[in-house]
N, C-alpha and C positions, 0 to 999 in steps of 0.2 A: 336770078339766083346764081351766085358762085359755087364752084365744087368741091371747093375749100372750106363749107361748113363744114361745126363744129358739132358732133350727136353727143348726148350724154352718157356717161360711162357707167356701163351696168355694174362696175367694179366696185363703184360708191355705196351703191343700193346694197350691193353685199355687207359690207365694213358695217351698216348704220345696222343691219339686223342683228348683229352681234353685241353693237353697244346700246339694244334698247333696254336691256337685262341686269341687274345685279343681282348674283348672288350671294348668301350671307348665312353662316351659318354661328346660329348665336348656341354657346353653353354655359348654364349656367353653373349656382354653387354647389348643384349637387350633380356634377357632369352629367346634366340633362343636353342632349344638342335639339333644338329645332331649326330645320331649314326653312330658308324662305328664298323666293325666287322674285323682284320688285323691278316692276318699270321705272327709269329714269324721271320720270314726273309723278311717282307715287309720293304724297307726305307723308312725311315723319311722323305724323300723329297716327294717320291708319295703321302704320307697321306697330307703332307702339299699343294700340288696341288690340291688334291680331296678338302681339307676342304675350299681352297681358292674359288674354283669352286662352289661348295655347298654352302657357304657362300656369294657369290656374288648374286646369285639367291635368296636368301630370302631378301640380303635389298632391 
């Protein structure tokens, strides 16, 4: 082994926890806000049953 290896950088591991998240804050017609907080591999379809769910209960 060389001493010239290369270790991976813990600086990366930081950066990707920050981009596993979106937030989103939807408000509707009647300035209702619900927040949501979605992993990068969450579908489109579960947020839209969440926000349908959620939105049913406030009107």
């Amino acid at each position: 082994m060389s001493d010239t290896e290369t270790k991976p950088s813990s600086h990366d591991v930081g950066d990707k926890k920050d981009g596993e998240y979106i937030k989103l804050k939807v408000i509707g017609q009647d300035s209702s806000e619900i927040h949501f907080k979605v992993k990068m591999t969450t579908h489109l379809k579960k947020l839209k049953e969440s926000y349908r769910s959620l939105s049913s209960l406030h009107a």
